[in-house]
C-alpha positions as CSV (number, residue, x, y, z in Angstrom):
1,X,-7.4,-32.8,78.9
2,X,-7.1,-36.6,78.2
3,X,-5.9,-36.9,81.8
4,X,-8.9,-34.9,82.8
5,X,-11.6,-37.0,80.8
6,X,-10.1,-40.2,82.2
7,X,-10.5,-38.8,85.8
8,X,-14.0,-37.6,85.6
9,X,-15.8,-39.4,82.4
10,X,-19.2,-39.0,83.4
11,X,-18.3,-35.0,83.7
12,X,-16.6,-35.0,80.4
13,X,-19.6,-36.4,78.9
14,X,-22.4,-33.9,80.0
15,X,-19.6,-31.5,78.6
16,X,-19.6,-32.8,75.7
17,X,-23.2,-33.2,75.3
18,X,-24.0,-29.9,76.1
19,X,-21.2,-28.7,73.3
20,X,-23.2,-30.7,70.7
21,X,-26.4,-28.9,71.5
22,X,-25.4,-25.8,71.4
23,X,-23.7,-26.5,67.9
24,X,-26.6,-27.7,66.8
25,X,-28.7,-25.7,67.9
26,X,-26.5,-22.6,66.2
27,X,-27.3,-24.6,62.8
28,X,-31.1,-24.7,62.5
29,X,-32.7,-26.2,59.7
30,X,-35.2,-24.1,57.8
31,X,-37.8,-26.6,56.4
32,X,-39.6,-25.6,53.1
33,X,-42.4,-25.0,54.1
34,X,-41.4,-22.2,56.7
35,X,-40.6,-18.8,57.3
36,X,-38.5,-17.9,60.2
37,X,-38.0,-14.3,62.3
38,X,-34.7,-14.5,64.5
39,X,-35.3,-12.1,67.2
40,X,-32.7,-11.0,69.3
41,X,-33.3,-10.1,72.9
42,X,-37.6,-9.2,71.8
43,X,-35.7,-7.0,68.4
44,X,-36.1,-9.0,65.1
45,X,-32.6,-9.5,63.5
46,X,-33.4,-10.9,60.4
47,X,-36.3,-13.0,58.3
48,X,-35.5,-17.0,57.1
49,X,-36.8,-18.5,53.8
50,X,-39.0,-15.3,53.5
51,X,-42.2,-15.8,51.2
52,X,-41.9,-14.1,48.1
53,X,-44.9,-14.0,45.4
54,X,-44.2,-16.6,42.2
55,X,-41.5,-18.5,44.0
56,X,-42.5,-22.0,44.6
57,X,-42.6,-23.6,48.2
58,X,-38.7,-25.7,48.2
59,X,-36.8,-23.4,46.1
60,X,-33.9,-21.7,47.2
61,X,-34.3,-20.1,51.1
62,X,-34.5,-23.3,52.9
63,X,-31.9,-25.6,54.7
64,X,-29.3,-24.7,57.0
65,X,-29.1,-22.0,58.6
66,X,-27.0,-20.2,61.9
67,X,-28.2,-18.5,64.8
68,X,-26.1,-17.0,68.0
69,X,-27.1,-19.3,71.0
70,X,-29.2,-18.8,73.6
71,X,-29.2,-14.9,72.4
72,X,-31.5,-15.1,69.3
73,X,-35.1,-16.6,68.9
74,X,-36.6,-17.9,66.5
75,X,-40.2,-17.9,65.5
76,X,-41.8,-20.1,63.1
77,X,-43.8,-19.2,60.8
78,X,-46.2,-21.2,58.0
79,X,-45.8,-20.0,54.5
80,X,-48.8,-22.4,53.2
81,X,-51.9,-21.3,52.6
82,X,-54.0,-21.6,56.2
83,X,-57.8,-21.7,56.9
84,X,-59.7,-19.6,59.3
85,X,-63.4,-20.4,60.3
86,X,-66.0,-17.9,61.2
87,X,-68.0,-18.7,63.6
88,X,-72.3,-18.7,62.6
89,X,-73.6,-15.8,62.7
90,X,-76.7,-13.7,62.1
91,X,-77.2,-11.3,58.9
92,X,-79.6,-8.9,59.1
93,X,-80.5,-8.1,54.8
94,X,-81.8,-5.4,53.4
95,X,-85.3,-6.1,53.4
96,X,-85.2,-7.6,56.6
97,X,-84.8,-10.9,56.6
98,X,-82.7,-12.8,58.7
99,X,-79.8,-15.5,57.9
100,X,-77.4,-17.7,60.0
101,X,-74.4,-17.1,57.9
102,X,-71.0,-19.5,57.7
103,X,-67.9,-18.8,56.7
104,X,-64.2,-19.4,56.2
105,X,-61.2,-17.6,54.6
106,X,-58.0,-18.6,52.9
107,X,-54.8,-17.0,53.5
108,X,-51.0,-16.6,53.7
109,X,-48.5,-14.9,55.7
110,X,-46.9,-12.8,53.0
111,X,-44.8,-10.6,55.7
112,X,-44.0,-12.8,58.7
113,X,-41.9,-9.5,60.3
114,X,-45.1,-7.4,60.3
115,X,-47.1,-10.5,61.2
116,X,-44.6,-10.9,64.3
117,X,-45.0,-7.3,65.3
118,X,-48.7,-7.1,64.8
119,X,-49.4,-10.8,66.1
120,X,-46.4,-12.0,67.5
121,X,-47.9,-15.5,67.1
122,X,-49.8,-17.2,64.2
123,X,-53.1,-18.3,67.1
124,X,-53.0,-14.4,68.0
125,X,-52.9,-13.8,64.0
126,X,-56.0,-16.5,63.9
127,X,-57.8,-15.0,66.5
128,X,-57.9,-11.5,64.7
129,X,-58.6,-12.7,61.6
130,X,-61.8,-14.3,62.7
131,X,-62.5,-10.9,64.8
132,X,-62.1,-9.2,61.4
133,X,-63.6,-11.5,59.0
134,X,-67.1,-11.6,61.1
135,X,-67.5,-8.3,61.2
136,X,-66.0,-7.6,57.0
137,X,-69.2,-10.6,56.3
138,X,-71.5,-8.9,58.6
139,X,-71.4,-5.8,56.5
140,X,-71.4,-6.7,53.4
141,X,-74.1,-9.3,53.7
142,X,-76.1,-6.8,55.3
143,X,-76.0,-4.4,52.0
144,X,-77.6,-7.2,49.9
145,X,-81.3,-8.8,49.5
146,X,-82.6,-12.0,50.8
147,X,-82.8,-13.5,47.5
148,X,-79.2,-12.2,46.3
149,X,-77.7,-14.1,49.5
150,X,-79.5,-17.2,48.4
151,X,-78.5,-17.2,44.7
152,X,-75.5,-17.9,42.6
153,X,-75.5,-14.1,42.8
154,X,-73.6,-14.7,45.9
155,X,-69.9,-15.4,44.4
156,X,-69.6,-11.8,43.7
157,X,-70.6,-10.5,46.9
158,X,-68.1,-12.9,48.5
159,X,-65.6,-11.1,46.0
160,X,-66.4,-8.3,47.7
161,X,-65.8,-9.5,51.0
162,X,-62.4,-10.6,50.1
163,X,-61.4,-7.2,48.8
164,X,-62.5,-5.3,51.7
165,X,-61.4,-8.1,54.2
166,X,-58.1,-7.7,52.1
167,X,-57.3,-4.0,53.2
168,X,-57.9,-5.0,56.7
169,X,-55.6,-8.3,56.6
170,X,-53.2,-6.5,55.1
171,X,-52.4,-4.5,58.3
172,X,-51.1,-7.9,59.6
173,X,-49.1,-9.0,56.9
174,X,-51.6,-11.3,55.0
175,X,-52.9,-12.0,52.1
176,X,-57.0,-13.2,51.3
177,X,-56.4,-15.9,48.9
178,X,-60.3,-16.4,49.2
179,X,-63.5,-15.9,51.0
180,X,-66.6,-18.9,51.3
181,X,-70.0,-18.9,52.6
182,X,-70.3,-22.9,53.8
183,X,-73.6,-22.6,54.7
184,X,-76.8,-20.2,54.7
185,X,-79.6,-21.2,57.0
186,X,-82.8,-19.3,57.8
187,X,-83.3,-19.6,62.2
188,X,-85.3,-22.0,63.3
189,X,-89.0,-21.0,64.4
190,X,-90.9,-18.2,63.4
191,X,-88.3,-16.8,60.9
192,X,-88.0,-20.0,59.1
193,X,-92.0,-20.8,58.9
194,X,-92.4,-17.3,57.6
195,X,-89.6,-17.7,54.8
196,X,-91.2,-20.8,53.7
197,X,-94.9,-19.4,53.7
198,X,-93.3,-16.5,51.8
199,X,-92.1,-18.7,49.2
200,X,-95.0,-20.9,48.8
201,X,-97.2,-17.7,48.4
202,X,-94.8,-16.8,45.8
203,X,-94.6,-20.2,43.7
204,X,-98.5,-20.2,43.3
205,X,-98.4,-16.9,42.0
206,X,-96.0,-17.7,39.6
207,X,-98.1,-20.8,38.9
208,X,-101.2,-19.0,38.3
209,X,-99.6,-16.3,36.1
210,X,-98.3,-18.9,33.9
211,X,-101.6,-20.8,33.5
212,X,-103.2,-17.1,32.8
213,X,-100.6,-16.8,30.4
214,X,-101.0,-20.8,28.8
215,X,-104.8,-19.8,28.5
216,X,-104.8,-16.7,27.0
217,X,-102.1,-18.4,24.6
218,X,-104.7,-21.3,24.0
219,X,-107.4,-19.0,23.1
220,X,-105.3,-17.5,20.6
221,X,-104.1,-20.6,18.8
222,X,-107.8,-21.9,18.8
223,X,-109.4,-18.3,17.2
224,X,-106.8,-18.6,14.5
225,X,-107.5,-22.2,13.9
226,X,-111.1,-21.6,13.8
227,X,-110.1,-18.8,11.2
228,X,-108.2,-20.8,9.1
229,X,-110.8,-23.9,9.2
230,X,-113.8,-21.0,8.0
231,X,-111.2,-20.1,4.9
232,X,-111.1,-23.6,3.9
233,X,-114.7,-23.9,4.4
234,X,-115.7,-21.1,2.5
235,X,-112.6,-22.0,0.0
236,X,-114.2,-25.4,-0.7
237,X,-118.4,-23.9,-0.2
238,X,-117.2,-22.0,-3.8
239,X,-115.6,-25.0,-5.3
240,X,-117.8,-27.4,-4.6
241,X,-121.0,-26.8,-2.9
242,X,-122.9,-29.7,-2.8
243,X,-119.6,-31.5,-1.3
244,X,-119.6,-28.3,1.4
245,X,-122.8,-29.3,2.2
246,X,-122.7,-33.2,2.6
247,X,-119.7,-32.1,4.8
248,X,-121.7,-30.3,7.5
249,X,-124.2,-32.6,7.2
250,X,-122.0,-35.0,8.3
251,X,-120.9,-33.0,11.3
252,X,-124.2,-32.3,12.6
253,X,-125.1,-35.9,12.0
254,X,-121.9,-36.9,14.6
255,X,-122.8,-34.0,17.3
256,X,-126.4,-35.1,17.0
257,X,-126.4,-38.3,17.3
258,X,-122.5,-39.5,18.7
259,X,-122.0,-36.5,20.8
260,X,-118.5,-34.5,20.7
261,X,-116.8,-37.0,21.7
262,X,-115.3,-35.4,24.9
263,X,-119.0,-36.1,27.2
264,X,-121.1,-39.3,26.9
265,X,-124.2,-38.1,25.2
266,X,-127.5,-39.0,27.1
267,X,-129.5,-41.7,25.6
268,X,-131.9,-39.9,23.1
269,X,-134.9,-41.0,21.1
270,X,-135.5,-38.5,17.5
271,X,-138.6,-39.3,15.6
272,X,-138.3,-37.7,11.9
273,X,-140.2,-38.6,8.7
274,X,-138.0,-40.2,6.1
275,X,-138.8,-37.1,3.7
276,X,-137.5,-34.6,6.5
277,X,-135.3,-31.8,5.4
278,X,-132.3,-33.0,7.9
279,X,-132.2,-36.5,6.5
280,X,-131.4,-36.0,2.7
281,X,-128.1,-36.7,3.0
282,X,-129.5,-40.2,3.9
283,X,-131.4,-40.7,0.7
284,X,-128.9,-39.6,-1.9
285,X,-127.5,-36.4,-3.1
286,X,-130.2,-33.7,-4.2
287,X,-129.3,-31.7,-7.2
């Protein structure tokens, strides 16, 4: 062998270099956040650092690992939680009304071997999930009102959207950590004019009802005020009547000659004798 290397050393160095890849490519290393399905001639053999619910990503299941040689494959899989986009798309609500709808969902590959046999590959797994989650968004969008898809309402309707879209991912080997609606936009044009006509129509509605409802409040207060002021009055007319009298005296003399006080009275010329009724209270109490 020695005699052999020295006679052909550029031979015995491919040799050697293609012993060290094969060995290490018998040893792979499993990092932590993977999960691994060795497949032997298309058959999976076995799964590496397999997810399992509670266990934290690093604990035991990673590191070095073995594999036969250009016999078994292995296919990589993510064990983190992964995004998936919807597309925009339009929602048809129950009364009608039209929405560009956005969305994404959250998951994890809790089974990579039925995620392999299903999927094969995590950007075929992507691609179905997006199929799925479009139409799972579409349908249960479609069962609610214009005003619920608009309002904090929403979170529970995108509950329900995770549950069902749940059931379907399942099929695949993953788990719906969550469902989000980024964005809701009414389509430009018509639809979007109408919507904001609606609206407006509907604020000065609400405006007038609550100034109906201020008015009719007002002339309550005020009818109970004047009720209360005529018990005093009449309270003080038996107590002290010539007092009762100087006292509306007093505020015929301001409306007569000030005004109310709210309008700028017209100039205004009265002629009276000084021994007129109206004017006693000018001349001294009367007994």
């Amino acid at each position: 062998m020695t005699g052999f290397i020295r006679r052909r050393p550029l031979v015995s160095a491919v040799i050697a270099l293609i012993v060290v890849v094969v060995l290490l490519s018998s040893f792979p290393i499993v990092p932590e956040t993977k999960q691994a399905v060795v497949v032997r001639f298309g058959k999976p053999e076995r799964i590496l650092n397999r997810y399992e619910p509670g266990r934290p990503i690093g604990a035991a299941g990673a590191g070095l690992s073995y594999r036969i040689p250009f016999v078994d494959q292995i296919v990589w899989i993510d064990k983190r939680v992964q995004d998936v986009d919807m597309e925009s798309q339009p929602v048809l609500s129950t009364d009608q009304r039209r929405l560009m709808v956005d969305a994404f969902a959250r998951y994890r590959i809790v089974d990579p071997l039925l995620m392999y046999i299903r999927s094969t590959t995590e950007d075929n797994l992507k691609s179905q999930l997006q199929t799925i989650l479009r139409s799972e968004v579409r349908n249960e969008l479609a069962k609610q009102t214009f005003g619920a898809l608009l309002s904090p309402e929403r979170q529970g309707i995108m509950d329900d959207v995770r549950k069902s879209l749940n059931i379907q991912a399942a099929k695949f080997g993953v788990e719906v950590v969550d469902v989000r609606i980024k964005k809701t936009d009414l389509p430009d044009g018509a639809p979007l004019q109408s919507a904001f006509e609606s609206m407006r129509t509907a604020r000065l509605q609400e405006a007038r009802s609550i100034r109906a409802q201020g008015a009719k409040q007002a002339q309550i207060i005020r009818a109970q005020a004047d009720a209360d002021a005529a018990k005093t009055y009449a309270a003080s007319f038996g107590k002290d009547p010539q007092f009762y009298d100087f006292y509306r005296a007093m505020q015929s003399y301001m409306t007569t000659f000030v005004g109310d006080g709210q309008e700028k009275p017209a100039p205004t010329n009265i002629i009276l004798s000084p021994q007129n009724e109206y004017l006693k209270q000018f001349t001294g109490r009367t007994k």
